[in-house]
VOFI-162012 format. One record per residue: residue in one letter; x, y, z of N, C-alpha, C in turn. Coordinates in steps of 0.2 Angstrom, whole numbers, plus 5000, padded with zeros to 4 digits. Each point is the difference from the previous one (the first is absolute). Layout:
<nodes>
aXYZXYZXYZ...
</nodes>
This chain:
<nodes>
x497349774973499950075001499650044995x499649974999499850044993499550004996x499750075001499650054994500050065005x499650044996500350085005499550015006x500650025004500049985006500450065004x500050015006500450035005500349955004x500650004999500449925004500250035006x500249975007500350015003500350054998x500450014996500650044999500050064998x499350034997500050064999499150035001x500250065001499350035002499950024994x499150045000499950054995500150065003x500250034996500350095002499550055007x499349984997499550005007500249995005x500249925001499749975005500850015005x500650024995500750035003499850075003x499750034998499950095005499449985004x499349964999500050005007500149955005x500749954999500249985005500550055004x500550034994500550055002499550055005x499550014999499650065004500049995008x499549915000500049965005500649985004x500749974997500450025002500450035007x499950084994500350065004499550015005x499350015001499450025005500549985006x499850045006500249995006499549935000x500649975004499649925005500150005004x499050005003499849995007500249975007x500249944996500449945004500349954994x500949975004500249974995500049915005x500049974994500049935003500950005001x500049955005500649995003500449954994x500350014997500649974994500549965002x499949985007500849975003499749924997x500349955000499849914996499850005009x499549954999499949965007500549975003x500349954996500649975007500649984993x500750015002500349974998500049944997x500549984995499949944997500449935003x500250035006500549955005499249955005x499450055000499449995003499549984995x500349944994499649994993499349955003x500449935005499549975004499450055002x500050045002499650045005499650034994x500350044993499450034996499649944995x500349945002499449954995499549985004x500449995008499450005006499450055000x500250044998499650065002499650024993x500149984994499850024994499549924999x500049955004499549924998499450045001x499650004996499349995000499950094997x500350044998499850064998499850004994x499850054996499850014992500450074998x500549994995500450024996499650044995x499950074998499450044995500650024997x500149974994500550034994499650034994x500250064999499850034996500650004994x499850014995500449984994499250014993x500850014995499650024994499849904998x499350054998499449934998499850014993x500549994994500050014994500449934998x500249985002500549974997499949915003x499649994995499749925003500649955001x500650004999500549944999500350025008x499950055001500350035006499649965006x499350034999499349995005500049935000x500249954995499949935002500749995003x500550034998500749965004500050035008x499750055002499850025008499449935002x499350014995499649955002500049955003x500649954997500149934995500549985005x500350065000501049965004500050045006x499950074999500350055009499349985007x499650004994499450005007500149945002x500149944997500149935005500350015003x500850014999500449995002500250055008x499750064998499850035007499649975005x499549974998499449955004500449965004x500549974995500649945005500250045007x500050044998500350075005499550025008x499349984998499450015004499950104998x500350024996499750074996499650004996x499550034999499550004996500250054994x500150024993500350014998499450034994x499750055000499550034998500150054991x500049994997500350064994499450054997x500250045003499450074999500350044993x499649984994500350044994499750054997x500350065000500050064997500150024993x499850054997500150014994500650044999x500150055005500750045003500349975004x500550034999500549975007499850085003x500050044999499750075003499450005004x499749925001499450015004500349995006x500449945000500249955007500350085001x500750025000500350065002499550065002x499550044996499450045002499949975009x499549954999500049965006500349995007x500449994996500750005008500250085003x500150054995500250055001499250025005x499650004997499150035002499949985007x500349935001499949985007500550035005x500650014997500550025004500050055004x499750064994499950045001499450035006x499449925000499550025003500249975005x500549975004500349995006499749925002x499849974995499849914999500649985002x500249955005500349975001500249944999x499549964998499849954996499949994993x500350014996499950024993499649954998x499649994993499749964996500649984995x500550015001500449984995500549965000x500349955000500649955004500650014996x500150004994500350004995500050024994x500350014997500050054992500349974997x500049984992500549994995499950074997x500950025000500050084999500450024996x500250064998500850004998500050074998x500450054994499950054998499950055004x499550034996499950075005499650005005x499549944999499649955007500349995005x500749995002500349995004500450065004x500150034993500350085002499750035006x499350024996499550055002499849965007x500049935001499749975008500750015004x500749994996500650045005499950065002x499950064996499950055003499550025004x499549955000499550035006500149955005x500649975000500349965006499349975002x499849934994499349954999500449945002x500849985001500149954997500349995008x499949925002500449985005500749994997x500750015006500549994998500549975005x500650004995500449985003499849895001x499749974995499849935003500349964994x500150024996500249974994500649945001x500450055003500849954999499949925008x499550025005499749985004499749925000x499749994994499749944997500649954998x499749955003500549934999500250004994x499450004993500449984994500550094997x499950045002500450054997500749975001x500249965002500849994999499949964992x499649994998500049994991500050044995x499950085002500250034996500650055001x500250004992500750045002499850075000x500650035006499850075003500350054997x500449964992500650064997499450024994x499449954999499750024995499550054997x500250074996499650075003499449994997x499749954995499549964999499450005008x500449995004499549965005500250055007x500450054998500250075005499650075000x499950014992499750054997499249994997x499750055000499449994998499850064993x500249994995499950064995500450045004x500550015002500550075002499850015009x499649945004500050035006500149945005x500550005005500349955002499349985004x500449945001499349965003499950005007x500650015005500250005007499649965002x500149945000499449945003499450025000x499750034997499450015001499349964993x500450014997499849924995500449965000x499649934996500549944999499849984993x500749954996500050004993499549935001x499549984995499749954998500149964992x500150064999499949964991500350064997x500250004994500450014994499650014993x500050074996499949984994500450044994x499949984994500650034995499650014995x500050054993499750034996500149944994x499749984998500249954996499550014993x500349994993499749994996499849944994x499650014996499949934996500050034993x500149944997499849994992500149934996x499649994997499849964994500749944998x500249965002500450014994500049934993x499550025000499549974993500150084996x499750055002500150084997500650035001x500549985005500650045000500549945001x500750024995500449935003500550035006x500250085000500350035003499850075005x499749985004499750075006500450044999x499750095002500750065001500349975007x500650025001500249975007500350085005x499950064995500150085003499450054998x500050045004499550054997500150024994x500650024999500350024991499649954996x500149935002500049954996499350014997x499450015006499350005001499950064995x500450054998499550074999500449974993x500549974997500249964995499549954996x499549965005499549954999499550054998x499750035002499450035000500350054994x500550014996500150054995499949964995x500349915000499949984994499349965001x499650005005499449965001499450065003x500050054996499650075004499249945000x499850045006499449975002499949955004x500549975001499949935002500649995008x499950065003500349995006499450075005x499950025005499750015006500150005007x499750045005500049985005499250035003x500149975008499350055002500350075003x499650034999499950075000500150015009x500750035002499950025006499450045005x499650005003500350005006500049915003x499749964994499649925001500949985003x500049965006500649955002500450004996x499949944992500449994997500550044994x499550054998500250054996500650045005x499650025005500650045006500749965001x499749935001500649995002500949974992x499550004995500350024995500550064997x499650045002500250084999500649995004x500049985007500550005006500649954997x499849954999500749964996500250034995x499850034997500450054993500550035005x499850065006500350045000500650005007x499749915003500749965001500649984996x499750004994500449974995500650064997x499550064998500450044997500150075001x499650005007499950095003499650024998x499650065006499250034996500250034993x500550045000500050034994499949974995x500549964996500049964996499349965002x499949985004499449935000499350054996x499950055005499650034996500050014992x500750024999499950014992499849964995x500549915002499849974997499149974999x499650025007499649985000499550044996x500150074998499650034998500250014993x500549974998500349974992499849934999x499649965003499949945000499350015000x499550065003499449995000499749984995x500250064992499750004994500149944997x500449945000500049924998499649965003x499650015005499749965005499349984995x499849955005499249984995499650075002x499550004996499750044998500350085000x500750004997500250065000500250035007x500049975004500050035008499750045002x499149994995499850085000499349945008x500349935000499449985006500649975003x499749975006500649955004499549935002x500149955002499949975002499650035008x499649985005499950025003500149965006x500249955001500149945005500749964997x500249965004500649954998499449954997x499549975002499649964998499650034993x500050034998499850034993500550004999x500750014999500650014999500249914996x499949945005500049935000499649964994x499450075001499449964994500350024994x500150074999500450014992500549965001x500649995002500349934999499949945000x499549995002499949914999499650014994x499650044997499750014994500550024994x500650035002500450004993500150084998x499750035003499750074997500750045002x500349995007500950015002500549944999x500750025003500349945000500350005005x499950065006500449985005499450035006x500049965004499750005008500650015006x499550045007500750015005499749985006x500349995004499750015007500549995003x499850055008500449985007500049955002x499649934998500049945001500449954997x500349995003500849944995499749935000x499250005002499849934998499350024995x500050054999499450044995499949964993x500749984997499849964996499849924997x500349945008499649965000499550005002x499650055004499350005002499650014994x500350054996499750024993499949944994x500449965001499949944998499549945002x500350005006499349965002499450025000x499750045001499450055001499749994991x500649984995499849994995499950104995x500550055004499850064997500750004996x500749985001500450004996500249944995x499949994995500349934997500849985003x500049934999500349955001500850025001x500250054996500550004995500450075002x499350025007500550075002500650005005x500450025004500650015000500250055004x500250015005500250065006500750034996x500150055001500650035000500050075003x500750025004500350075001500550014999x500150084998500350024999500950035002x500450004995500850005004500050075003x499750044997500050055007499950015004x499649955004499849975007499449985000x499849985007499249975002499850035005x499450065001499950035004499549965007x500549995005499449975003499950025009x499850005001499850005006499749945007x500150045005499949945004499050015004x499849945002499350025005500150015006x499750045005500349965007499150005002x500349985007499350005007500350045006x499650065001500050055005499349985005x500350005006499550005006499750075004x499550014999499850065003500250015007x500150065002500650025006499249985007x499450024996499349965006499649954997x500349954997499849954998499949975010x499449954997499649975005500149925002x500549984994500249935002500850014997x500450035003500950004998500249955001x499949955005500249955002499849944992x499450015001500149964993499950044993x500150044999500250024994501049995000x500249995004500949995000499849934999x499849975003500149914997499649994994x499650064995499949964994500850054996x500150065002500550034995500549955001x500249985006500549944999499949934997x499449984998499949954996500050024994x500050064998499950034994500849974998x500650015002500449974999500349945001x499549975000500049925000500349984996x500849964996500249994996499349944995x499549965003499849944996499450064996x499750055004499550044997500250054997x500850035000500250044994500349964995x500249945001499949944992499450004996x499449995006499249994995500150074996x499950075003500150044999500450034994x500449964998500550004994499749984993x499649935007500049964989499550034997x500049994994499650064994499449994999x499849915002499549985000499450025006x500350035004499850025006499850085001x500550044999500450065000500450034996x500549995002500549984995500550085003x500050015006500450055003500649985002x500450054999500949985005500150005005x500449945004499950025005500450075003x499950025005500550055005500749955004x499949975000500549945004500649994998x500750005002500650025000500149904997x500149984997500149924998500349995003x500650015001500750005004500050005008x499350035003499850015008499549935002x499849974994499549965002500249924999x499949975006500349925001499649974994x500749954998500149974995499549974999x499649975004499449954999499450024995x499850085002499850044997500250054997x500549984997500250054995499949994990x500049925001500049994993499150004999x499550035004499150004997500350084999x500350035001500050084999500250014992x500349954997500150014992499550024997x499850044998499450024993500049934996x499450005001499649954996500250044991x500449954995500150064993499749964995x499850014996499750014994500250034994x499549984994500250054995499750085001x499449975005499750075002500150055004x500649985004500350025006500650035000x500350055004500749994999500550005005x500749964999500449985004500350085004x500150034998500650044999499550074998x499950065006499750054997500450064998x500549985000500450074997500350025007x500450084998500250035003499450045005x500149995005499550035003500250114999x499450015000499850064999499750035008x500050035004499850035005499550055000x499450015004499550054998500350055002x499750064997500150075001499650025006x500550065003499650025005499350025000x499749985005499350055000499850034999x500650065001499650074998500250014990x500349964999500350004992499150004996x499749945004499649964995499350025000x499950065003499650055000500350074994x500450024997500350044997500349964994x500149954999500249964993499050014996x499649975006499449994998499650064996x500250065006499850074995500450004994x500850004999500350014993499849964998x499749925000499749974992499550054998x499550015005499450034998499950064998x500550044999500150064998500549994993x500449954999500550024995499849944994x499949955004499849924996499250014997x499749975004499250015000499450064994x500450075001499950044992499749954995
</nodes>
């Protein structure tokens, strides 16, 4: 997932007021939200989904992603007789714009079948009632995931009422050396402790980029805005170049690290640093770690547009989405390296042992305590206080 980017997960401040705008507009015509047929009538929607074309819209940044859809979903739909299409965006605010535009224009047939969504993307297409519903719990494999888990109920602070489904997992993860470090910080305190006795040689990317954003956001899971803030703005002046520049990307961020210039790398991607390795951008000898004050993570889902043109098979690719054999390929690091959504305890024995993480020295077993995203509307007002208290 990485260099700076608009992920699925969060808009730019723009492109949130004019969807909020779009939104609230009166709608001329709405498409009908009810699921086509029960999941008692499953024979009948893969009858009626043979030979159609699935147009999945999802973020098109992120190549390890673009080849495991390529590589593994789109075959594996074809067994299906679906045709399985991935239409990639630089926004997730296109596909969403899109849906709403037509909805509003009284299209009955969308150009859109699917969405990998989540955040405020999801919000904003809740509230202009974009999303077919109520089909989630409906699909044969949803008895594999557990329904206690608010990970895969919640969306940034807004319940998902079948309206999305969970696919994949991810967790903030950090790296370092340890050829240059024998002992990581393992708390914030620790971190503004490191950069006291090592000034210069820690950083991040400058919010509003993904990765810097979603750093700011783990501080202040960790320690509250208040404190997050202060620490953060006590932490500036130790940063490389004085905190007077930021990094501009995770990907510039990666380079000063595999060059030596910092000692610690981050990313929302919990397989960021064996790819980093392979790729040949970190040396050998890098090393995942998170923090004891948690791990901020988040889930993806897939939402089907409420006039989407092929429902019938857009519900038999989300339900392969939870294929237990393709959220294994999905896991390993070499492929992806995503977590699955899948309850291990819900899924027969047979397949349950390829759901292990593939682990490594690069990888890690065990991502800490999970940390839960802040609501939606938080991550729009944490954003202004860096930028007004931090940023100076």
């Amino acid at each position: 997932m990485t260099s700076a980017r608009t992920s699925p997960w969060l808009l730019r401040a723009g492109a949130v007021a004019a969807l909020l705008l779009s939104a609230c507009a009166p709608v001329t015509s709405r498409a009908d939200t009810t699921p086509p047929r029960p999941a008692a009538d499953w024979a009948a929607v893969t009858q009626a989904a043979d030979g159609h074309t699935v147009r999945w819209w999802m973020y098109g940044g992120d190549e390890r992603a673009n080849r495991y859809v390529d590589e593994h979903v789109v075959p594996a739909a074809a067994q299906l007789g679906v045709t399985l299409e991935r239409v990639p965006v630089a926004d997730t605010a296109d596909a969403v714009q899109r849906v709403i535009a037509e909805q509003r224009a009284g299209r009955d047939a969308g150009g859109v079948d699917l969405v990998w969504v989540n955040g405020v993307n999801f919000a904003l297409g809740k509230e202009a009632d974009a999303w077919l519903t109520g089909w989630t719990q409906d699909l044969p494999r949803a008895d594999l995931l557990d329904p206690e888990d608010a990970a895969l109920t919640s969306d940034f602070g807004v319940a998902v009422e079948g309206q999305e489904l969970p696919w994949s997992r991810a967790a903030f993860v950090f790296a370092y050396d340890k050829e240059r470090i024998a002992d990581p910080p393992t708390s914030f305190d620790e971190l503004l402790d490191f950069a006291r006795q090592n000034p210069g040689r820690f950083t991040y990317p400058a919010p509003p980029d993904f990765t810097g954003s979603a750093f700011v956001r783990q501080a202040v899971a960790s320690l509250g805005e208040d404190r997050a803030i202060d620490l953060l703005d006590e932490l500036k002046p130790l940063q490389w170049r004085k905190g007077e520049a930021f990094p501009g990307s995770e990907a510039e961020l990666n380079q000063l690290f595999g060059d030596g210039q910092v000692d610690i790398a981050m990313s929302y991607d919990p397989a960021f640093v064996a790819a980093g390795v392979r790729q040949g951008v970190f040396p050998q000898s890098t090393r995942p770690f998170v923090l004891d004050d948690g791990t901020l993570q988040n889930t993806s889902f897939v939402a089907i547009p409420a006039n989407a043109a092929n429902r019938d098979a857009a519900l038999v690719v989300a339900d392969l989405l939870l294929d237990p054999a393709l959220q294994a390929v999905k896991a390993d690091p070499g492929i992806w390296g995503m977590p699955t959504v899948l309850d291990p305890d819900r899924v027969p024995g047979d397949s349950r042992a390829s759901l292990d993480n593939a682990t490594g020295p690069h990888t890690l077993s065990d991502l800490g305590r999970p940390v839960t995203e802040l609501p939606v509307d938080d991550v729009a007002k944490i954003a202004r206080r860096w930028k007004s208290e931090v940023l100076p």
